[in-house]
ROGUNU-710888 format. One line per field, with one value per residue (C-alpha): x, y, z. Coordinates in steps of 0.5 Angstrom, whole numbers, plus 500, padded with zeros to 3 digits. Layout:
<sites>
px	c(X:...)
py	c(Y:...)
pz	c(Z:...)
</sites>
This chain:
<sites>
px	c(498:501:500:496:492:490:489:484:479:479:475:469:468:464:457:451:448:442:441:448:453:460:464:458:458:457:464:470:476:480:487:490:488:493:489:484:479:477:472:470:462:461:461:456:450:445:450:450:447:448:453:459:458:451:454:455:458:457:458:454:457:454:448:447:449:455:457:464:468:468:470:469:474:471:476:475:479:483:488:496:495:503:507:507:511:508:503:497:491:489:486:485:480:481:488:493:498:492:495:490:487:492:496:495:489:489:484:486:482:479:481:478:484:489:489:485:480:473:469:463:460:459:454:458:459:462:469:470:473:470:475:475:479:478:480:472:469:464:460:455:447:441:437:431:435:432:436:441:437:438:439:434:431:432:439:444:449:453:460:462:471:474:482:484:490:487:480:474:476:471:469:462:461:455:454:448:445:444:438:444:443:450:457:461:467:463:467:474:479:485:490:491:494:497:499:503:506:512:509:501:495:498:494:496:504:505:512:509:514:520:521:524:517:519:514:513:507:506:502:500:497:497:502:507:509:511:514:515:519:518:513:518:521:518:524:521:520:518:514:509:507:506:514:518:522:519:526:526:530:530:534:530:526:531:531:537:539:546:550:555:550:546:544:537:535:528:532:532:525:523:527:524:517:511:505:500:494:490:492:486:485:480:479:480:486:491:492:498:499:503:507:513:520:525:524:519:513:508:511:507:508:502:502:496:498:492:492:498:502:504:502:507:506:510:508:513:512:519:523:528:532:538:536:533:535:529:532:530:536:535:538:544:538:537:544:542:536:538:536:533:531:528:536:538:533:539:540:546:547:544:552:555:560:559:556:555:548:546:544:539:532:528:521:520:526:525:529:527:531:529:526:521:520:518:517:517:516:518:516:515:511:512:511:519:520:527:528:526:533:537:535:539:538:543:544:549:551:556:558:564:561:565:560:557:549:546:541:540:546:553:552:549:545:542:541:536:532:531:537:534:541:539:535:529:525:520:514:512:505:506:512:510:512:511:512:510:512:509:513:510:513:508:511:508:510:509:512:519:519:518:520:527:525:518:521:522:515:511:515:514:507:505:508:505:498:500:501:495:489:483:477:470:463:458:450:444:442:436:428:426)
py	c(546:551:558:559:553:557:563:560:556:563:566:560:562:569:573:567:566:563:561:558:561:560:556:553:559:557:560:555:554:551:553:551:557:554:547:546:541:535:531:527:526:520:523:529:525:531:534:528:530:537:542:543:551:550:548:554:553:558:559:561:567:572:570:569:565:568:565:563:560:552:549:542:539:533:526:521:514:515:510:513:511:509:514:519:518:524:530:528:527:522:516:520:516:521:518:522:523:523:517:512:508:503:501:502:507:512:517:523:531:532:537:539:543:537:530:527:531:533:528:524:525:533:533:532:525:519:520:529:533:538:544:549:553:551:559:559:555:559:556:550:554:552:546:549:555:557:555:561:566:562:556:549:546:539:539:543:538:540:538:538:538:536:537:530:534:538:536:541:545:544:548:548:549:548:546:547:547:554:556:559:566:566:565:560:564:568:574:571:569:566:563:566:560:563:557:560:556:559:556:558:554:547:541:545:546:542:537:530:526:530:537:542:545:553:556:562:559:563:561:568:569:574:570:568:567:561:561:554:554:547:541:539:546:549:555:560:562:570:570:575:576:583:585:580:583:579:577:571:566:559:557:550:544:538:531:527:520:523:529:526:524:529:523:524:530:535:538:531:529:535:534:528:525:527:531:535:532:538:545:549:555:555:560:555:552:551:544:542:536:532:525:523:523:519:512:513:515:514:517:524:529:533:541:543:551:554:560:559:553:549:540:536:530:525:518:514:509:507:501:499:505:506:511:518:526:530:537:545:549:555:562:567:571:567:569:573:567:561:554:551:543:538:536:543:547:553:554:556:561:561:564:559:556:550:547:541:539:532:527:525:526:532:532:539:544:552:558:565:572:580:576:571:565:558:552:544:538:532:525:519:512:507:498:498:497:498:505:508:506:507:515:521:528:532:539:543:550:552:557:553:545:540:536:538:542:539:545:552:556:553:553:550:555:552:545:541:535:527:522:515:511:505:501:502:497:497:502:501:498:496:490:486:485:492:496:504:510:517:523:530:535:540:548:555:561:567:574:573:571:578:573:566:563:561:558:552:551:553:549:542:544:545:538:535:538:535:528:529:532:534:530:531:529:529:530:533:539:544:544:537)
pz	c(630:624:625:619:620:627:624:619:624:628:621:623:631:629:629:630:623:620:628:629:633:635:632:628:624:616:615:611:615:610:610:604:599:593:593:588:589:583:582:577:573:577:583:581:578:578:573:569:562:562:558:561:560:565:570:576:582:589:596:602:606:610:609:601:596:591:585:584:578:575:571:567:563:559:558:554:552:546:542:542:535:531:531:525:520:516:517:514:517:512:516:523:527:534:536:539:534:529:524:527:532:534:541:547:551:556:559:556:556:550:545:539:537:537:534:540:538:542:546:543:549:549:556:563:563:568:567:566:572:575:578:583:588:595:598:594:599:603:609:610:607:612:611:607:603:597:590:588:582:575:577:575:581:583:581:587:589:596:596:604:602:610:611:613:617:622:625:625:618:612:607:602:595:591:584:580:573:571:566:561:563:568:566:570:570:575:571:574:570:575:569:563:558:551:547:541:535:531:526:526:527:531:526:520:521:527:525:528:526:528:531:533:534:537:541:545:549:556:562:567:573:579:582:577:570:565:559:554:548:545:548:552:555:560:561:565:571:574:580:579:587:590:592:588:583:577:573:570:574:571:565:565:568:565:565:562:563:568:569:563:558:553:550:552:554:553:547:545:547:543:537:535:534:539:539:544:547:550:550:555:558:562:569:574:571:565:561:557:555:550:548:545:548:543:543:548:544:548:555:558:561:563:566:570:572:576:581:586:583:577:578:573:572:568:565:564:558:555:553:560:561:564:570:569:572:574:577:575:574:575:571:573:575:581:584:590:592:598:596:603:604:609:609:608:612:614:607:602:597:590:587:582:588:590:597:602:600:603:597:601:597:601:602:600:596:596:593:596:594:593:585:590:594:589:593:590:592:588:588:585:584:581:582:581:589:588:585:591:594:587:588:590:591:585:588:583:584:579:574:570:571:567:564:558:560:554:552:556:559:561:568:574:579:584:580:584:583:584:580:579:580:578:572:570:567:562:561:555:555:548:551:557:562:564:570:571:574:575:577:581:582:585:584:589:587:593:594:598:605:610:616:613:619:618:611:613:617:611:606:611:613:605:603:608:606:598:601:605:599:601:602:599:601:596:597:594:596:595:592:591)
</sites>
């Protein structure tokens, strides 16, 4: 067992409360303090039909209830639309693009301030999500304990969440209806998410049918800071974390069909048509997501920001293509910092030189210096079963590359990411047959190590724990 998986469950075995003692205390052991805990409407029947702003959340510790943040994102099935050929609002039904209602659909969050607009349904309904932090989780309240202060009766839902990874470690959360009266930010605020157009006010000046569409756009929180400067370019990384120097160290997260091809690339993406689905700020969590990447209008990438970690998310949705480059480069702030992997885990230097590093695809990648430590895990899914054998590990280190860099500065530093070799078929729902594909890649942002040895154990633990998401157990709870 991990040491930091030994160290939580000591936290459970304590003082005997409410008649339980030992390690029956009322005490989460969970130990994933990054990992945020999703549930959907469907699951939460007692909060059906209420507003989304009564909707409050607590845990049980040391012997009374206090309230913890939650938040309810509302989704709703919406048509992509054609694509936009002006930038009128004429005809605008609640489309994506907001030139129409045609083509494919997708579930996606609602926001009234795009083209998607607000859900019709303003309750919490079946398909909304439900989000708050597992680090939140207190213990399991008694049978017969009375409902938290400026809470409904009758509407108190228990949701037991378990680490399938290591026996015995639970948490509890408690969901209610309030009266109005309690906030459900709790007075926390974990993500702050400032979506800034050069232009002004996004449906007013925002460029549909072509961009470039600049943007000063930031995510902050305790731990890090990320900085966007068009939909598809995400180039800032600092870690804020207690010790880390703060200096930004990313020249940009970068897809490109191969190290001599600028055809494609975010800047190219970012260039063309294309429009933002969500733009949300909320205190548990973050969301930027947008469509529109060249010839694949309907391709989406999703940024789900909270506390601790960034969640990317890309679908595929494009004609055949010939393979595709995912990899973060980073900036030459980053020289100083060790680039480590599953196939790397002694490390090499982050300096513009370059290494021996395996072509292998890694389970987990980390870089860590005087500037922070910053995990990633990246994978991939698809119904193409061929692709996973077709793909490889690109790792570059160097300041004089002879390929062209096709946006950003003109060197690789500690370039890494997946490289899909071989073709992709077509992933466009609008032409069959159609394949799919969806990319993740999971970012954690933390101080720099006290201890390099322990590095590599944290980096495998915590990918594990990503392959391994928690479970949740879903009961009603308190007066009937």
């Amino acid at each position: 067992m991990h040491v930091r998986r030994m160290l939580a469950i000591g936290l459970v075995c304590g003082t005997a409360v409410a008649g339980l003692t030992g390690c029956d205390a009322p005490t989460s052991s969970l130990a994933r303090p990054t990992t945020p805990v999703v549930l959907t409407g469907s699951k939460l029947n007692r909060l059906g039909g209420v507003a989304p702003e009564r909707v409050v959340a607590f845990r049980w510790l040391s012997g009374d209830w206090q309230q913890i943040p939650v938040q309810v994102d509302q989704r709703k099935v919406v048509a992509f639309g054609s694509a936009p050929a002006t930038n009128s609002s004429a005809g605008v039904t609640g489309s994506v693009y907001g030139s129409g209602s045609g083509g494919p659909t997708a579930l996606q969050y609602a926001d009234p301030n795009t083209w998607v607009g607000a859900d019709p349904n303003p309750k919490v309904d079946a398909d909304d999500e439900v989000v708050f932090m597992a680090s939140d989780a207190g213990g399991a309240a008694p049978t017969g304990t009375a409902d938290p202060a400026h809470t409904q009766a009758k509407s108190g839902t228990r949701v037991e969440v378990t680490d399938p990874r290591a026996s015995g470690e639970k948490g509890w959360v408690y969901l209610y209806r309030s009266d109005g009266t309690l906030d459900p930010a709790a007075g926390k605020d974990y993500v702050d998410y400032d979506f800034t157009l050069t232009s002004g006010d996004y449906k007013a000046t925002y460029r549909r049918s072509e961009g470039p569409n600049p943007e000063t756009s930031r995510v902050t929180t305790a731990s890090y800071s990320i900085g966007f400067s068009d939909r598809w370019k995400e180039v800032s990384w600092k870690v804020l974390a207690s010790g880390a120097s703060q200096v930004d160290v990313l020249d940009g997260h970068k897809n490109q069909f191969s190290t001599s091809s600028c055809s494609r690339s975010n800047d190219t993406f970012s260039g063309e048509e294309g429009a933002f689905v969500a733009n949300i700020d909320g205190p548990v969590r973050a969301i930027r997501s947008y469509v529109g990447a060249n010839s694949g209008p309907l391709t989406q990438r999703t940024h789900l920001m909270y506390r601790d970690r960034e969640d990317i998310v890309t679908n595929l949705r494009v004609h055949a293509i010939p393979g595709m480059m995912d990899f973060v480069d980073y900036s030459a702030a980053a020289k100083g910092m060790t680039y480590r992997s599953s196939t790397k885990t002694g490390g090499v230097a982050i300096d513009g030189v370059t290494d021996a590093v395996s072509t292998a695809l890694p389970k987990w990648e980390a870089v860590d210096g005087p500037q922070g430590r910053i995990y990633t895990r990246n994978v991939f899914r698809s119904s193409q079963t061929d692709l996973q054998a077709g793909t490889t590990q690109f790792y570059r280190d160097q300041t004089l590359p002879h390929e062209p860099q096709c946006w950003g500065d003109s060197s690789y530093y500690g370039a890494s990411g997946s490289f899909v070799q071989r073709g992709i078929a077509n992933t466009d729902p609008r032409a069959t047959p159609t394949a799919w594909l969806t990319a993740t890649r999971t970012v954690q942002f933390l101080p720099p190590a006290a201890d390099k040895a322990k590095i590599a154990p944290y980096a495998a633990d915590w990918a594990a724990d990503i392959d391994a998401p928690l479970t949740t157990t879903v009961a009603a709870f308190g007066t009937d």
